[in-house]
Residue frames as qw, qx, qy, qz and C-alpha x, y, z in Angstrom:
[[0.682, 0.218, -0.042, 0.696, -45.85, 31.54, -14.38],
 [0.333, -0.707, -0.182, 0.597, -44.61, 34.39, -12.35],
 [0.334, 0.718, 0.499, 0.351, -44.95, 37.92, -14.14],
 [0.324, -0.256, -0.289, 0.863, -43.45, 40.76, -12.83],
 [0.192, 0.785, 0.583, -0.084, -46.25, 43.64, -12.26],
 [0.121, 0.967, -0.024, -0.225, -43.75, 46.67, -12.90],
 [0.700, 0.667, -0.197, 0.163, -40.91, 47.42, -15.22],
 [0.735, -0.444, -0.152, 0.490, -37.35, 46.84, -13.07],
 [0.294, 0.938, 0.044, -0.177, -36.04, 50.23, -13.22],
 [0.615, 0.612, -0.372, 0.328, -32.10, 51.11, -14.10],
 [0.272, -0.655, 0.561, -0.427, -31.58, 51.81, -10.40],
 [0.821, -0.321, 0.373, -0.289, -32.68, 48.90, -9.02],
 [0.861, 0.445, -0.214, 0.121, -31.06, 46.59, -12.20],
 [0.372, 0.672, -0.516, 0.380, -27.65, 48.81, -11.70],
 [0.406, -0.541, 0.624, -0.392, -27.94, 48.18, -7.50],
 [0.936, -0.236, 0.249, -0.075, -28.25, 44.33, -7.96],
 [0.860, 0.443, -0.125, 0.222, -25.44, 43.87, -10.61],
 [0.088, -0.889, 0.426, -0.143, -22.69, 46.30, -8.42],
 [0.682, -0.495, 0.538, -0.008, -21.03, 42.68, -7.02],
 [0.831, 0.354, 0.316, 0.292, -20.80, 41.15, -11.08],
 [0.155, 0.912, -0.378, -0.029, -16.93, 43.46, -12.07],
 [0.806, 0.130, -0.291, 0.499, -13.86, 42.21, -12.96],
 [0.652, -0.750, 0.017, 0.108, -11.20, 42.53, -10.64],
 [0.425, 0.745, -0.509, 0.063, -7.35, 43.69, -11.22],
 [0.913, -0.101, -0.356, 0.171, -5.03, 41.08, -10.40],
 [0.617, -0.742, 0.036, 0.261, -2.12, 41.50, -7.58],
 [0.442, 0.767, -0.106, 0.453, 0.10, 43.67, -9.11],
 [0.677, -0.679, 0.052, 0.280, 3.36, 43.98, -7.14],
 [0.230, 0.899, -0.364, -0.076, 6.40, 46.29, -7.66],
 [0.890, 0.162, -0.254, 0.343, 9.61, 44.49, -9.13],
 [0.636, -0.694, 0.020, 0.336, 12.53, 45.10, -6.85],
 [0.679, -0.006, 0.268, 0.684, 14.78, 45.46, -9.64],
 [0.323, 0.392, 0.505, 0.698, 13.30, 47.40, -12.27],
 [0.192, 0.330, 0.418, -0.824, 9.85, 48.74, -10.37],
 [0.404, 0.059, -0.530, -0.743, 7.65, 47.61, -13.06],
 [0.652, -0.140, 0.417, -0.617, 4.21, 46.51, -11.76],
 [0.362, 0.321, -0.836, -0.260, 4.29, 42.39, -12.39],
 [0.835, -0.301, -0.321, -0.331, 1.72, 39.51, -10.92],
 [0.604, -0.642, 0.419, -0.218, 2.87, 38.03, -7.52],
 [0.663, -0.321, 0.663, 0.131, 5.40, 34.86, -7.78],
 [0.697, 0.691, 0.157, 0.110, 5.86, 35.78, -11.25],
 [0.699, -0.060, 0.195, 0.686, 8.90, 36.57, -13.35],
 [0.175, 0.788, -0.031, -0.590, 9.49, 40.34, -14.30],
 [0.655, 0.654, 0.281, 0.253, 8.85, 40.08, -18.01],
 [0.274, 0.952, -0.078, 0.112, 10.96, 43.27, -18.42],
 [0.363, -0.769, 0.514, -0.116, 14.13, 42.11, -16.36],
 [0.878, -0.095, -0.464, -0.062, 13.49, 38.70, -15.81],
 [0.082, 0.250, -0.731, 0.630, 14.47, 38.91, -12.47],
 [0.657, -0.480, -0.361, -0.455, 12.28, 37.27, -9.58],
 [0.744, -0.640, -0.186, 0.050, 12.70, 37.41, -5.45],
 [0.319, -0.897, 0.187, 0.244, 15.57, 39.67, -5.98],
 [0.699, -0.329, 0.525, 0.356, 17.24, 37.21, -8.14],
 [0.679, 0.448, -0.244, -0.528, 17.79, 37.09, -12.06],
 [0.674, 0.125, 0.667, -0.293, 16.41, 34.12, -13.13],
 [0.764, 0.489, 0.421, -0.020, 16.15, 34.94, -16.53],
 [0.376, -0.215, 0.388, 0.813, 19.07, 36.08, -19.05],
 [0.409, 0.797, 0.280, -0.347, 18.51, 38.97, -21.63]]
C-alpha cells in the first residue's frame, strides 16, 4: 500500500483544491425594478419578466 514519504503541506493541499468553490449563479438586472434576479426567471420583487408583468401584486 502506497505511503506517502512527507507530510502534504497547506500550500500544496490549498493549490490542488483552488478548482473545488461554489459559483454565483447568473444574476441579471430586472428591467423594471433593477433588482439582481436569475436569468429566465420572474422578478420576485415586481413580478415582472422580459419587460412584461407576468405576475399581479
Amino acid at each position: 500500500m502506497a505511503v506517502p514519504k512527507r507530510k502534504t503541506s497547506k500550500k500544496v493541499k490549498r493549490q490542488r483544491r483552488t478548482h473545488k468553490k461554489l459559483s454565483l449563479p447568473g444574476l441579471v438586472e430586472c428591467k423594471n425594478c433593477g433588482d439582481h434576479v436569475k436569468q429566465h426567471h420572474v422578478c420576485k420583487s415586481c413580478g415582472h419578466y422580459n419587460g412584461k408583468e407576468v405576475v399581479e401584486q
